[in-house]
DSSP file (Angstrom, degrees, kcal/mol; ACC not computed):
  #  RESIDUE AA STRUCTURE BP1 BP2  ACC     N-H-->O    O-->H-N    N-H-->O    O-->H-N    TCO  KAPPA ALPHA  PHI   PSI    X-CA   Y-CA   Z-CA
    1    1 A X              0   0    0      0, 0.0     3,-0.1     0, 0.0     0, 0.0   0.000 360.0 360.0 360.0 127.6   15.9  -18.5   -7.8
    2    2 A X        -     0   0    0      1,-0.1     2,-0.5     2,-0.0     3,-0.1  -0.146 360.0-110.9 -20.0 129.9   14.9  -15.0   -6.6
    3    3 A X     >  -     0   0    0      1,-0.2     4,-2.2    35,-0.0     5,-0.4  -0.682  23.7-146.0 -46.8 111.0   14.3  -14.1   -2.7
    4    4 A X  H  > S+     0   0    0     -2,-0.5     4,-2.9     2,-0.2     5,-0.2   0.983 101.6  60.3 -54.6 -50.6   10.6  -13.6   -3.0
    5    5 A X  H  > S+     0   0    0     72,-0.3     4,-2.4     1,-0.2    -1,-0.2   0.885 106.1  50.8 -24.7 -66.0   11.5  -10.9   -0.2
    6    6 A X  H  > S+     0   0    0      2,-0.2     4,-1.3     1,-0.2     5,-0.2   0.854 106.4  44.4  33.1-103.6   13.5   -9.6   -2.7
    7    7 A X  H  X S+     0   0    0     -4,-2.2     4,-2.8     2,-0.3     5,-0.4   0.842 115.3  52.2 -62.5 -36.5   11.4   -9.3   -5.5
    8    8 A X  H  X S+     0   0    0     -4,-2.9     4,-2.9    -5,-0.4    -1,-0.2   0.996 107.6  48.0 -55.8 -59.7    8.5   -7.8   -3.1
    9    9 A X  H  X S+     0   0    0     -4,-2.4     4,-1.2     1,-0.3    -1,-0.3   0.877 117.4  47.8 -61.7 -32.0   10.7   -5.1   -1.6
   10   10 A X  H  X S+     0   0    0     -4,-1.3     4,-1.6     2,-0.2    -1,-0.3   0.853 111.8  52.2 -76.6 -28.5   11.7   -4.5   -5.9
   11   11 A X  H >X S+     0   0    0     -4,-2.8     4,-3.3    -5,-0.2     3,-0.6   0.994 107.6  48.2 -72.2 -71.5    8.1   -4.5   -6.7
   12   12 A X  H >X S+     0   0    0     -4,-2.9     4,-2.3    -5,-0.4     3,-2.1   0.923 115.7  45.2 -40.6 -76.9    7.1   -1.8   -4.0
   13   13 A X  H 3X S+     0   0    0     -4,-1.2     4,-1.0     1,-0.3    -1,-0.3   0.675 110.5  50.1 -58.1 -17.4    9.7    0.4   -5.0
   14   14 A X  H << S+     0   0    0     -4,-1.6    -1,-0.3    -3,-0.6    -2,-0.2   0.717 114.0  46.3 -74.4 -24.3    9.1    0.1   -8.7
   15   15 A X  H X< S+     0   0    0     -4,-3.3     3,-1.2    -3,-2.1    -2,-0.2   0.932 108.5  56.5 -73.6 -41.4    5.2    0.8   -8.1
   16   16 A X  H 3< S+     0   0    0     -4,-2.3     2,-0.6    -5,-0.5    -2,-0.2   0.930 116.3  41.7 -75.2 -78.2    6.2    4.1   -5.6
   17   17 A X  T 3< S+     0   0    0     -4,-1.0    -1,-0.4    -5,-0.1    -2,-0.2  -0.321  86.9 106.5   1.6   0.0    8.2    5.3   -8.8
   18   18 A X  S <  S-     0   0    0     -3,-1.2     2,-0.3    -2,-0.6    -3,-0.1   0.204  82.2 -84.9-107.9-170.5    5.7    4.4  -11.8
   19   19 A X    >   -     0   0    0      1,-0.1     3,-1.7     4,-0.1     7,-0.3  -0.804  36.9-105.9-106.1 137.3    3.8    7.8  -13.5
   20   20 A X  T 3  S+     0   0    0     -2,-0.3     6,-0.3     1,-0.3    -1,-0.1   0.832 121.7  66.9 -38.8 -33.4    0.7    9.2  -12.1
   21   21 A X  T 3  S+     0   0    0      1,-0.1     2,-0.8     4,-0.1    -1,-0.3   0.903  83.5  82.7 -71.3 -25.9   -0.9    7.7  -15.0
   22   22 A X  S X> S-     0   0    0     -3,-1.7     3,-1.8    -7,-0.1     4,-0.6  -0.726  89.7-104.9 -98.5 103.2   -0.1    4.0  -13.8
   23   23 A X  T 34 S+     0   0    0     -2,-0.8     2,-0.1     1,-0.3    -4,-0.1  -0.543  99.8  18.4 -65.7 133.4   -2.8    2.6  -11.1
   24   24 A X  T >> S+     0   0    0     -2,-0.2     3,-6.4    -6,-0.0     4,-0.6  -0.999 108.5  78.5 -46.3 -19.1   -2.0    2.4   -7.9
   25   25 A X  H <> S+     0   0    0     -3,-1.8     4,-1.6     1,-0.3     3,-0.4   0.807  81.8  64.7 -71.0 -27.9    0.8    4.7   -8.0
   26   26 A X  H 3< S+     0   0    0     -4,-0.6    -1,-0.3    -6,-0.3    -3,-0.1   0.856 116.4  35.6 -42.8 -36.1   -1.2    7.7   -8.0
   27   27 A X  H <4 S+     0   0    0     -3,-6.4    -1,-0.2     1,-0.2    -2,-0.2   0.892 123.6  39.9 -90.7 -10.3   -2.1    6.4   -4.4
   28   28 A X  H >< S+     0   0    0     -4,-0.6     3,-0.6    -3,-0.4    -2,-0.2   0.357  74.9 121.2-106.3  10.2    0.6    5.1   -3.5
   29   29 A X  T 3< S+     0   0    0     -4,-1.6   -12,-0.1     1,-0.2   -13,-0.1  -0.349  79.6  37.3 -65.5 124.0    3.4    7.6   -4.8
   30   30 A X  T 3  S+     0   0    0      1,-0.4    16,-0.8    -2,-0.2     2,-0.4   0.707  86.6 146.4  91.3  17.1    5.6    8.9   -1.2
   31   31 A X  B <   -A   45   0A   0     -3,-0.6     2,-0.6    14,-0.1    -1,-0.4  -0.845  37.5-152.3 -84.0 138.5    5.2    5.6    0.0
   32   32 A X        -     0   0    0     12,-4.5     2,-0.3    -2,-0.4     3,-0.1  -0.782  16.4-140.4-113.7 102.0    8.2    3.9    2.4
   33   33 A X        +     0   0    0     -2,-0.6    10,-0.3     1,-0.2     3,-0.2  -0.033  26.0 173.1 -35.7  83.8    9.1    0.5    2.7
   34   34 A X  S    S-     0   0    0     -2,-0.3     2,-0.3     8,-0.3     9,-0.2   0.774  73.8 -16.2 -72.0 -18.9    9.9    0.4    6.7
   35   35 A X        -     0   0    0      7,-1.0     2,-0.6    -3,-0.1     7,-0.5  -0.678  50.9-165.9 174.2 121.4   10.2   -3.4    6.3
   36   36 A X        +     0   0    0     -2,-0.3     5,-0.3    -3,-0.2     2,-0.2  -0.972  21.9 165.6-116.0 125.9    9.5   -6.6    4.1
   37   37 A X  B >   -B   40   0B   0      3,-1.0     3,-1.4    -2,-0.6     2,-0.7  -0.638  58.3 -67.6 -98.8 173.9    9.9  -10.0    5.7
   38   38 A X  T 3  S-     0   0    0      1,-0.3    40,-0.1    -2,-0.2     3,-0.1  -0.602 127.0  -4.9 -84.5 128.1    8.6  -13.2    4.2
   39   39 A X  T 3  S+     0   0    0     -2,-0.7    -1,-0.3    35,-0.4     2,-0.3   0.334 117.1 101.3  71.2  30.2    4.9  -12.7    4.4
   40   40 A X  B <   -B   37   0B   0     -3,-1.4    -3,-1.0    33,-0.1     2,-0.3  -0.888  46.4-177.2-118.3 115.8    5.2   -9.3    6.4
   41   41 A X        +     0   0    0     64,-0.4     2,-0.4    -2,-0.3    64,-0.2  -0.953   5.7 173.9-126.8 142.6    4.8   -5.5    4.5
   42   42 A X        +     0   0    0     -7,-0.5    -7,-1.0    -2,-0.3    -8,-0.3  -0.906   6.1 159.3-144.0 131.5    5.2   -2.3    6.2
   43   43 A X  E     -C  103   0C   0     60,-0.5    60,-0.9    -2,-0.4     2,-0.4  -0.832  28.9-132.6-158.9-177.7    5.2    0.6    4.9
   44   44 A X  E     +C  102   0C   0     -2,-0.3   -12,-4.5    58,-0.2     2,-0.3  -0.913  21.0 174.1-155.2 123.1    4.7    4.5    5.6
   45   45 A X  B     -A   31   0A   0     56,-3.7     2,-0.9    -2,-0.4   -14,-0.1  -0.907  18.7-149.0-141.0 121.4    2.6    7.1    3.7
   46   46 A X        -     0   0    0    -16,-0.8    54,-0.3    -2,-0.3    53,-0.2  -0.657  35.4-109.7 -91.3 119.6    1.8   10.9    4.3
   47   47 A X        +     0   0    0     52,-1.3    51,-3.5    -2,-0.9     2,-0.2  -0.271  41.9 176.7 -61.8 126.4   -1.5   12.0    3.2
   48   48 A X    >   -     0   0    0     49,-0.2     3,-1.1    -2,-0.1     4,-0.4  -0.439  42.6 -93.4-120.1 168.9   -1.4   14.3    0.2
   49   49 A X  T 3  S+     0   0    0      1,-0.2    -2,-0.1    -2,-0.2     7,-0.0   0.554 117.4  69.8 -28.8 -28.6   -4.4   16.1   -2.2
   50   50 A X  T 3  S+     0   0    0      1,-0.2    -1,-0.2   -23,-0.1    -3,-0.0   0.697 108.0  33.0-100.9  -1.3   -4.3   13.4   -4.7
   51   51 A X  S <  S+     0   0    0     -3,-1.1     8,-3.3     2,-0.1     2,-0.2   0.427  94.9 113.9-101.7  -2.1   -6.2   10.6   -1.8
   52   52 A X  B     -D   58   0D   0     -4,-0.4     6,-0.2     6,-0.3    44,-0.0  -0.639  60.2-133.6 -91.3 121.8   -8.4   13.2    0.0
   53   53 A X    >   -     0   0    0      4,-1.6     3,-1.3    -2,-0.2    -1,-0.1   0.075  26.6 -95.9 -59.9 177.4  -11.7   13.1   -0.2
   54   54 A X  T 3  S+     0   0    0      1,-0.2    -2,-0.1     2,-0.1    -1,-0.0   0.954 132.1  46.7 -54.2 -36.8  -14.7   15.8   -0.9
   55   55 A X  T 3  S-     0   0    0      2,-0.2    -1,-0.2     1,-0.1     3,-0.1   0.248 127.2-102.8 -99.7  23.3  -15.0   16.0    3.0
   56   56 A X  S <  S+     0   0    0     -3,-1.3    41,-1.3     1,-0.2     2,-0.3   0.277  89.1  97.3  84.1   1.6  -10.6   16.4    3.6
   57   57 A X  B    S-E   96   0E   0     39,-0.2    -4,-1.6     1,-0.1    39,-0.2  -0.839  89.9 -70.5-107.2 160.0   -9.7   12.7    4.8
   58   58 A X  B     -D   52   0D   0     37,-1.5    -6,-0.3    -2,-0.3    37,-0.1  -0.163  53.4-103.0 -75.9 147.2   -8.6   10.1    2.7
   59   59 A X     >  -     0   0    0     -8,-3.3     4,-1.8     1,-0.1    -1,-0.1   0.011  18.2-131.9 -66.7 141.1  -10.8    8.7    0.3
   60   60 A X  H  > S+     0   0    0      1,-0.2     4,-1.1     2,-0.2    -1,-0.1   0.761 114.3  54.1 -73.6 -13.8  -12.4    4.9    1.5
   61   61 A X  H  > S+     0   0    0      1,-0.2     4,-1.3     2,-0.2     5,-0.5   0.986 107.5  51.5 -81.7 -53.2  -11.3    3.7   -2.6
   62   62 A X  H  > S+     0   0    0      2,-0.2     4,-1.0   -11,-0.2    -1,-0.2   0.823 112.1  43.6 -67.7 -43.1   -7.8    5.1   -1.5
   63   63 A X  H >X>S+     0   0    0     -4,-1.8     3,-4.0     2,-0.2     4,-1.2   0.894 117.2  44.0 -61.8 -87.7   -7.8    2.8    1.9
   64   64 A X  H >X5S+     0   0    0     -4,-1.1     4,-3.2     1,-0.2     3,-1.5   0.652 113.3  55.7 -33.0 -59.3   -9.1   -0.4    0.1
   65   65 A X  H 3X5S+     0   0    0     -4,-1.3     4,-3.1     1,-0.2     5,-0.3   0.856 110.9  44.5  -5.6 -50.1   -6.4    0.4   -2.9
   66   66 A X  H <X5S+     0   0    0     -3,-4.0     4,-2.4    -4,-1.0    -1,-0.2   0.901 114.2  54.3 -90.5 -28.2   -3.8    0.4   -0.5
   67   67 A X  H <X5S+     0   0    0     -3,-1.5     4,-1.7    -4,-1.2     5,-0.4   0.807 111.4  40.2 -24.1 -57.0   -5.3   -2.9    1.2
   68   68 A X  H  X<S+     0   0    0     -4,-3.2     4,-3.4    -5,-0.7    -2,-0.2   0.992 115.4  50.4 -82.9 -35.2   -5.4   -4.8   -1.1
   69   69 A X  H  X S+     0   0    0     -4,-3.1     4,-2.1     3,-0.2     5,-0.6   0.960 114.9  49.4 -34.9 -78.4   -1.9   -3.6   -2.7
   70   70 A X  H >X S+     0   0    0     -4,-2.4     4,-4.8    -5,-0.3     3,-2.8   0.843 112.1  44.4 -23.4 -76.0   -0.4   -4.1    0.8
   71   71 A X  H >X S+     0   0    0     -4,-1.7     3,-0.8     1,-0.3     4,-0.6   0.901 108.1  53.4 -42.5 -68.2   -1.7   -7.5    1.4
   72   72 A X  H >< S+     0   0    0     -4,-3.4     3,-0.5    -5,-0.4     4,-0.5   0.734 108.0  56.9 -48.6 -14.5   -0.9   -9.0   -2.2
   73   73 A X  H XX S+     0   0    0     -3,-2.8     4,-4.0    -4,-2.1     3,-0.7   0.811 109.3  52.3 -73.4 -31.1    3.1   -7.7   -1.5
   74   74 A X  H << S+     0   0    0     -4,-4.8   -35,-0.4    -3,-0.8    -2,-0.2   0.606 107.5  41.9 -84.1   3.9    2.8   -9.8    1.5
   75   75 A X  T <<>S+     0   0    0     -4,-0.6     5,-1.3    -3,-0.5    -1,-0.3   0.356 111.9  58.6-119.8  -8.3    1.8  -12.6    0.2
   76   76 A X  T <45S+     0   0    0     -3,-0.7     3,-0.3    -4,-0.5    -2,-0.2   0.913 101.4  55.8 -26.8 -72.1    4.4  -12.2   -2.7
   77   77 A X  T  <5S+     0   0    0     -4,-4.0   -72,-0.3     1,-0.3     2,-0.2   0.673  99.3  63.2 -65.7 -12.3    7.1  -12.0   -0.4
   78   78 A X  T   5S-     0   0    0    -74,-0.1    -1,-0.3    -5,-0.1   -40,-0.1  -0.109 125.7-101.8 -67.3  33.7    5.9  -15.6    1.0
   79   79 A X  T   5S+     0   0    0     -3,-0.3    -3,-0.2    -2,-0.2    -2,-0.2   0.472  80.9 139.8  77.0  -4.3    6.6  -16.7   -2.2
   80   80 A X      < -     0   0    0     -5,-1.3     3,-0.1     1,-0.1    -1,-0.1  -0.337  44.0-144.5 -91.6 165.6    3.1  -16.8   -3.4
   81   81 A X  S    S-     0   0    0      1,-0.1     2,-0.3    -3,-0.1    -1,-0.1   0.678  71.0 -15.9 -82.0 -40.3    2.1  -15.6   -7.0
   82   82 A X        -     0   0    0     -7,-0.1     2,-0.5    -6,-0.0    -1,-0.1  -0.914  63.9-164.4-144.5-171.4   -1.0  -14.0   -6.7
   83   83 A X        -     0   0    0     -2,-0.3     2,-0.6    -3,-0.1   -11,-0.1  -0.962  17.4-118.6-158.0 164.1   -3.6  -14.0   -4.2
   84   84 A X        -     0   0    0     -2,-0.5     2,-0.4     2,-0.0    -2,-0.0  -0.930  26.0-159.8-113.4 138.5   -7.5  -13.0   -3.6
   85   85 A X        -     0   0    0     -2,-0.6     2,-0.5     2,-0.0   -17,-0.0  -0.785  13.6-168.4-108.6 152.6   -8.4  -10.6   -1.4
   86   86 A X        -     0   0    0     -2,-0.4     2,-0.4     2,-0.1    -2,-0.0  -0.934  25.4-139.8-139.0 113.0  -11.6  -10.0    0.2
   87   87 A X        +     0   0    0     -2,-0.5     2,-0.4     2,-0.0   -19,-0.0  -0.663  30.9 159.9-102.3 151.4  -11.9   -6.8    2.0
   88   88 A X        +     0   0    0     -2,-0.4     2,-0.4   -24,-0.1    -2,-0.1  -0.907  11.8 154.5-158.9  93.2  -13.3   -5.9    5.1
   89   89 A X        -     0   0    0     -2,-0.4     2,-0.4     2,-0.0    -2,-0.0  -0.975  29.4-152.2-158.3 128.3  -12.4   -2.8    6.9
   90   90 A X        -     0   0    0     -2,-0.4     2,-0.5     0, 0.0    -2,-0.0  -0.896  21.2-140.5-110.8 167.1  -14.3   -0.6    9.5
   91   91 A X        +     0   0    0     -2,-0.4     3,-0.1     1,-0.2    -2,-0.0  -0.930  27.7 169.8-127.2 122.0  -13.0    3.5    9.4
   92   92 A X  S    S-     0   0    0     -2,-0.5     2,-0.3     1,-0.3    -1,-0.2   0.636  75.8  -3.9 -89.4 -68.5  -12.9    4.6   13.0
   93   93 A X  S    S-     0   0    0      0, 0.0     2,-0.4     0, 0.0    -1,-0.3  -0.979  80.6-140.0-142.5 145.0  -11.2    7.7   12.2
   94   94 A X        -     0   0    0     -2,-0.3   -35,-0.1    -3,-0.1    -3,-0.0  -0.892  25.4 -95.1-116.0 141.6   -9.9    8.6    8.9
   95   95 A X        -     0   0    0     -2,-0.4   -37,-1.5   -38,-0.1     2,-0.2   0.098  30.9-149.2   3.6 105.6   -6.9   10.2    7.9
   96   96 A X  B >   -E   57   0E   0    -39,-0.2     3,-1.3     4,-0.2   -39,-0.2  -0.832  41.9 -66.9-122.3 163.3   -6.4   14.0    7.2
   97   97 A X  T 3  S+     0   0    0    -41,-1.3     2,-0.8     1,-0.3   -49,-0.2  -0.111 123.7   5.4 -62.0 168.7   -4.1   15.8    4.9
   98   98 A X  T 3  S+     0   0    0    -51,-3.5    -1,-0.3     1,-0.3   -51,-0.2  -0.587  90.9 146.1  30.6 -36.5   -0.5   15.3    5.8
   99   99 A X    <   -     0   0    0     -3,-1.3   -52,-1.3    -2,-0.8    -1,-0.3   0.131  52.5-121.9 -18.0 151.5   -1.5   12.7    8.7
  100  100 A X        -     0   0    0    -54,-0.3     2,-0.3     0, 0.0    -4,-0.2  -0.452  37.4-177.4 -50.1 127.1    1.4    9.9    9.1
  101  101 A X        -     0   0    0     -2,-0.3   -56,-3.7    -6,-0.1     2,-0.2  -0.864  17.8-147.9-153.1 143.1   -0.1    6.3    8.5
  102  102 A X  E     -C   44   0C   0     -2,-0.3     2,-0.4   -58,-0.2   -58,-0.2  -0.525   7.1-151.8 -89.6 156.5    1.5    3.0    8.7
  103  103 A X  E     +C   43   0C   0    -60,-0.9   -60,-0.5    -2,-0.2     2,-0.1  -0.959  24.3 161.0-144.2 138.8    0.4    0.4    6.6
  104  104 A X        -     0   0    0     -2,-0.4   -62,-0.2   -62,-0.2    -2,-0.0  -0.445  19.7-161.7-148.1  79.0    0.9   -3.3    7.9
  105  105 A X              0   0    0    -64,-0.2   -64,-0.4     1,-0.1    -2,-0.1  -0.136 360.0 360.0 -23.5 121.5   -1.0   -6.1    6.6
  106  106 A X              0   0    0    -66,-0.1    -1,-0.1     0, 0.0   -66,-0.0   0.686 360.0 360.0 170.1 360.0   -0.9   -8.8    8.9
């Protein structure tokens, strides 16, 4: 049997790698696995042109995208096969291009 860890940490990088044409990776292309543990995802992504909204911070579809991705890898790597997410997210301060952001489900 597969490490579900594993398979998560192959999954991200195969998604980060995919063609612009293939949804998520258009948001999630130049993202970096800082760390998968079993039910744990981490990542790092610098904000580019292709998530930026009209007003120059990243776009709220781009956040939830990346939500929901994140969470369903982390619940991968627990072994899990799929999951539902229900999202729920307030924007304090949003993102601007180049900005640094972690992403950590958890």
């Amino acid at each position: 049997m597969v490490d579900p860890v594993l398979k998560a940490t192959n999954y991200l990088k195969e998604l980060c790698n995919a063609g612009l044409e293939h949804y998520p990776a258009s948001i999630l292309q130049g993202i970096q696995t800082v760390y998968v543990g079993k039910g744990i995802v981490q990542c790092k992504l610098i904000i580019t042109d292709r998530v930026l909204g009209e007003d120059g911070t990243i776009h709220t579809g781009a956040v939830a995208a990346l939500m929901e991705t994140m969470g369903a890898t982390a619940i991968f790597s627990a072994g899990g096969s799929h999951a539902t997410v229900d999202l729920n997210y307030s924007l304090y301060s949003t993102a601007k291009k180049q900005k640094f952001i972690c992403l950590s489900p958890f």
